[in-house]
PADREN-329664 format. One record per atom (N, C-alpha, C, CB): x, y, z; residue in three letters. Coordinates in steps of 0.2 Angstrom, whole numbers, plus 5000, padded with zeros to 4 digits. Glycine has a CB too. Example, Ala and Ser with C-alpha at 12.3 -4.5 7.8 and 13.67 -1.06 7.14 Angstrom:
BEGIN
506649725039ALA 506249785039ALA 506649845039ALA 505749785045ALA 506449895035SER 506849955036SER 506450005039SER 507049975029SER 
***
This chain:
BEGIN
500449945000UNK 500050005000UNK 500450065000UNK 499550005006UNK 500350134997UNK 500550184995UNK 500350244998UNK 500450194991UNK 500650275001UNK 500250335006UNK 500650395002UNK 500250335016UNK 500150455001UNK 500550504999UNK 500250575004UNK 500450514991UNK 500850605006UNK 500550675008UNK 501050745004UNK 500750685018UNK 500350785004UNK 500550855002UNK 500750895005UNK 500150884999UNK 501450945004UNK 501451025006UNK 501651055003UNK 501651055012UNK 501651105007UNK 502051165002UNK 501751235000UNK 502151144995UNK 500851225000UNK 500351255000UNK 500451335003UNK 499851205003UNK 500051384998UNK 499951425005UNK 499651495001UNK 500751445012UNK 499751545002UNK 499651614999UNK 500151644997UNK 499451665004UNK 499951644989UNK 500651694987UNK 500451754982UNK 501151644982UNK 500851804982UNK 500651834979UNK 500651834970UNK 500851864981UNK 500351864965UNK 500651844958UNK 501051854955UNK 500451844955UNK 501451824952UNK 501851814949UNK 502551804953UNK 501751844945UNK 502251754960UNK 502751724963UNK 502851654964UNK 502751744966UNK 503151604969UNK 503351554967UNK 503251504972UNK 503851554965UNK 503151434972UNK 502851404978UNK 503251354976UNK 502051394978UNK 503451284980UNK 503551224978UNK 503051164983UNK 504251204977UNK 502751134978UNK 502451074983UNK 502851024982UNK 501751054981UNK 502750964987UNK 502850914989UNK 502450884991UNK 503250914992UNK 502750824988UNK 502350754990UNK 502650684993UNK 501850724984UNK 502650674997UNK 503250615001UNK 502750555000UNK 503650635011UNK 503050514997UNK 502850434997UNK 502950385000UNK 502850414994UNK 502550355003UNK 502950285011UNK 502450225006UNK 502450305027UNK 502850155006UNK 502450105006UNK 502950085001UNK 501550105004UNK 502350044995UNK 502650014989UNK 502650064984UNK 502149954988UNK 503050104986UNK 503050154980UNK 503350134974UNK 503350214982UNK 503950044973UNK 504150044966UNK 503650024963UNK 504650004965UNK 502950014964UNK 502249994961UNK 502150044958UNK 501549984966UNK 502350094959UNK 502050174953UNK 502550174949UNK 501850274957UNK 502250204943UNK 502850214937UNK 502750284935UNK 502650154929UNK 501850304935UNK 502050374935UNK 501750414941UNK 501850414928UNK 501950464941UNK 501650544947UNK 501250594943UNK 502450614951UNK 500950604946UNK 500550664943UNK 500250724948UNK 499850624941UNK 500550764947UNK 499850834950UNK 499550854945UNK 500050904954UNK 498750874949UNK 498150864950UNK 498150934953UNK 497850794953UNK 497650994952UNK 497251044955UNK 496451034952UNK 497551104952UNK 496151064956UNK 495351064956UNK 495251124960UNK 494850984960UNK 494651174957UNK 494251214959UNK 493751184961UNK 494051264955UNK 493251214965UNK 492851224969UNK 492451234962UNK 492951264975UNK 491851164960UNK 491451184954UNK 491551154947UNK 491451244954UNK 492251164947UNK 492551124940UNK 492751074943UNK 493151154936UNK 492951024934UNK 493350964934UNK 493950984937UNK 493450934927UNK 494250914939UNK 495050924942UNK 495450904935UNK 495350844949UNK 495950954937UNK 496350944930UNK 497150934931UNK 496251024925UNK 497350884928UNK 497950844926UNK 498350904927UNK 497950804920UNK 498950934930UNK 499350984927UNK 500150954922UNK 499451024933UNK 500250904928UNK 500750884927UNK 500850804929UNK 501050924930UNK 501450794926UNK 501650694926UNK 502550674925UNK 501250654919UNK 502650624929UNK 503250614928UNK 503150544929UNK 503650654932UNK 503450524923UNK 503550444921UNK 504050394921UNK 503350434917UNK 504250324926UNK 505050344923UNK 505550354927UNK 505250394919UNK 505350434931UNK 505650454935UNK 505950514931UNK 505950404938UNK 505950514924UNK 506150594921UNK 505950594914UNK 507050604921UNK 505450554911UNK 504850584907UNK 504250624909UNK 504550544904UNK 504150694907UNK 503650744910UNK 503350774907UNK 503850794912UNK 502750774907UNK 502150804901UNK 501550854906UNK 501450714897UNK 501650924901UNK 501250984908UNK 500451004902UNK 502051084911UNK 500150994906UNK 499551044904UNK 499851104899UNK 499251064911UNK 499351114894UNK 499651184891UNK 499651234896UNK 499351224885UNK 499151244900UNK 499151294905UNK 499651324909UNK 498751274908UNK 500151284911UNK 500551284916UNK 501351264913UNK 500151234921UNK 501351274906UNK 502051244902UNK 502551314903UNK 501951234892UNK 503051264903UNK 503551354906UNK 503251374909UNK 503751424902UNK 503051364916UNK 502951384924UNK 503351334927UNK 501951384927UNK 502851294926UNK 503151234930UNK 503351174931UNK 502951224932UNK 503551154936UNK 504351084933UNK 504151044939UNK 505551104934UNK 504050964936UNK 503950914940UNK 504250894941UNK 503650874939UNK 504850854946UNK 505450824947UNK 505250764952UNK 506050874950UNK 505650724955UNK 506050684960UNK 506550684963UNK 506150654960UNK 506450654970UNK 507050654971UNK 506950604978UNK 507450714972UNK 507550594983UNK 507550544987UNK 507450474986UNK 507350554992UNK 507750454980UNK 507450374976UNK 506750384976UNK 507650294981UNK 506550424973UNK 505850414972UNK 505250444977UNK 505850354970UNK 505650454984UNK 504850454987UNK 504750514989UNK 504550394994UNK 504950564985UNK 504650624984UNK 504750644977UNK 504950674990UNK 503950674977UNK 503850704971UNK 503750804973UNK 503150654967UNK 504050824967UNK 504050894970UNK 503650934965UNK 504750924971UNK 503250994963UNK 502951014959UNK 503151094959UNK 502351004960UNK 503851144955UNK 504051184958UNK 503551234951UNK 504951184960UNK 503151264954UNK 502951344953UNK 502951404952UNK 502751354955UNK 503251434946UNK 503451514946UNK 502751554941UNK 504551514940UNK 502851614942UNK 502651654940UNK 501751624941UNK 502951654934UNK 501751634944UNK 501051614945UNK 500451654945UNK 501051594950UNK 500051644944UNK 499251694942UNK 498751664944UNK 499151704935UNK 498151714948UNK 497651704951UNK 497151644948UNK 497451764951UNK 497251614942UNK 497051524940UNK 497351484943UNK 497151494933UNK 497951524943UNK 498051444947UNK 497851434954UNK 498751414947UNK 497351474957UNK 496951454963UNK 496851394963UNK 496351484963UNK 496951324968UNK 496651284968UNK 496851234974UNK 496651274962UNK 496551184973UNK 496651124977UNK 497351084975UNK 496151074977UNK 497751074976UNK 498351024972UNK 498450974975UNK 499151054971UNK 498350904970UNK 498550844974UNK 499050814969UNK 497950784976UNK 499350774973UNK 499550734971UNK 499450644968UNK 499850744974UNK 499650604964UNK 499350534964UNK 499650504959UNK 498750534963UNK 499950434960UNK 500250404959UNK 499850344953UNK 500650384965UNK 500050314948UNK 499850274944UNK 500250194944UNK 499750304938UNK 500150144947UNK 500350084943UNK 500550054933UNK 499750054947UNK 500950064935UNK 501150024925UNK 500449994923UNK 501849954924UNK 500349984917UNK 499949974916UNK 498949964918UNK 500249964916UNK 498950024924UNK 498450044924UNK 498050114923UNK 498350034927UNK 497550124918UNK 497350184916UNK 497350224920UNK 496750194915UNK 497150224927UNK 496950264931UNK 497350274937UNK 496350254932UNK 497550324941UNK 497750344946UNK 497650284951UNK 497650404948UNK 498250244955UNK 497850224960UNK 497850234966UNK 498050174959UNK 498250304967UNK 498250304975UNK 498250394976UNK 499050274978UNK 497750424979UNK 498150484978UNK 498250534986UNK 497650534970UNK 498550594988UNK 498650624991UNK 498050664995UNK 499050654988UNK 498050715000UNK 497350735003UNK 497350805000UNK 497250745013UNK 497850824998UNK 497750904995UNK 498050944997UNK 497150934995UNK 498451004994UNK 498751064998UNK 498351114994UNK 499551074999UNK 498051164998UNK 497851224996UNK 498251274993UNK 497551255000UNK 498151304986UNK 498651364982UNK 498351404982UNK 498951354976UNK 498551464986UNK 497951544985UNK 498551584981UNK 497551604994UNK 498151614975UNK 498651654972UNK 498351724970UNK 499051604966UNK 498651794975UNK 498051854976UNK 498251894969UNK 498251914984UNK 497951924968UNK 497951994962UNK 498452014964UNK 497352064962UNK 
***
């Protein structure tokens, strides 16, 4: 089993910078890829970012040249570093990990809160 927690979260102003983290404990060599995930309050949760491999990376257009997925500590942290940021990207950010070969996320994080002001 795979547990993940988020931080990093908090109030920034815009067009400044944040990094989240997500530290993974269990069977983490079961995941192949990472993903963050933000959701508004009202909308769909949307995919921002992924890292597969451990250094293949695919970003949402929204968020290309902002922001960089990485790893590190053999894997059980995944980090999401954030520049230039703007009042969209208000949101919930999770984290969540996927098993090889399955479509869907199988494990994911509780969430850290991003407020980003005018």
């Amino acid at each position: 089993q795979v547990q993940l927690v988020e931080s990093g979260g908090g109030l920034v102003q815009a067009g400044g910078s944040l990094r989240l983290s997500c530290a993974a404990n269990g069977r983490i060599f079961s995941i192949n890829t990472w993903g963050w995930h933000r959701q508004v309050p009202g909308k769909q949760r949307e995919e921002v970012a992924t890292i597969t491999g451990g250094r293949i990376t695919q970003y949402a257009d929204s968020v290309k040249g902002r922001f960089l997925v990485s790893r590190a500590d053999a894997g059980k942290t995944v980090y999401l570093q954030m520049n230039n940021l703007t009042p969209e990207d208000t949101a919930v950010y999770y984290c969540a990990g996927r098993i090889r070969g399955f479509g869907s996320y199988n494990v994911w994080g509780q969430g850290t809160q991003v407020t980003v002001s005018s």
